[in-house]
N, C-alpha and C positions, 0 to 999 in steps of 0.2 A: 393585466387587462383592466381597463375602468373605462364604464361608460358613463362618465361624466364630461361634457366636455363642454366649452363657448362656442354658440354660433351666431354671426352676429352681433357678437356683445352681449348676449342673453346665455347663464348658464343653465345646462339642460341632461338630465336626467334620463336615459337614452335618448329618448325622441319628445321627451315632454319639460317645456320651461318649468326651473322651478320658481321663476316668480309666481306663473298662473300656480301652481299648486299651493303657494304661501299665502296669497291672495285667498283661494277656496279653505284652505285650513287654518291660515293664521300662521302666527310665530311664538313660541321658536317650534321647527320643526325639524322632524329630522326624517330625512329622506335615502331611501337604501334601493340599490337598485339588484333587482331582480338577476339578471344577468351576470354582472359582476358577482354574484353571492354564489351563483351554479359553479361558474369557469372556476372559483377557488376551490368551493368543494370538491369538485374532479379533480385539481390538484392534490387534493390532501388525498382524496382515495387512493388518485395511482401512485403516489408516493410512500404510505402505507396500507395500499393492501394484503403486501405477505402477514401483517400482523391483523388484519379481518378489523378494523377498529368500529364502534358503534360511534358516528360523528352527530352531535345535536346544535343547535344554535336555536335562540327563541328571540323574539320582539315583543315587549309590553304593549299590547292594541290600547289603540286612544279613547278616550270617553266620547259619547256621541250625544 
């Protein structure tokens, strides 16, 4: 599952362009989408959960 996808010629980030976002932040940027990040991690649960694993992932936050 990825929710990235073109609409219109414009790629978008579920439901938001990420020109406008590149535009508000600049480049380069790097853009992860929320949803796509849940539906894997339920994957990797039900796939191990007889072994109980502690799953982490992190993002470096940007300077403001």
């Amino acid at each position: 599952m990825d929710h990235f996808e073109y609409r219109g010629g414009a790629l978008h980030c579920e439901d938001m362009p990420v020109a406008e976002l590149a535009e508000h932040y600049g480049t380069p940027l790097y853009v992860y989408s929320e949803a796509t990040l849940v539906h894997h991690l339920k994957q990797i649960q039900t796939a191990f959960a007889e072994a109980s694993p502690i799953i982490c992932y992190s993002v470096r936050p940007t300077a403001t």
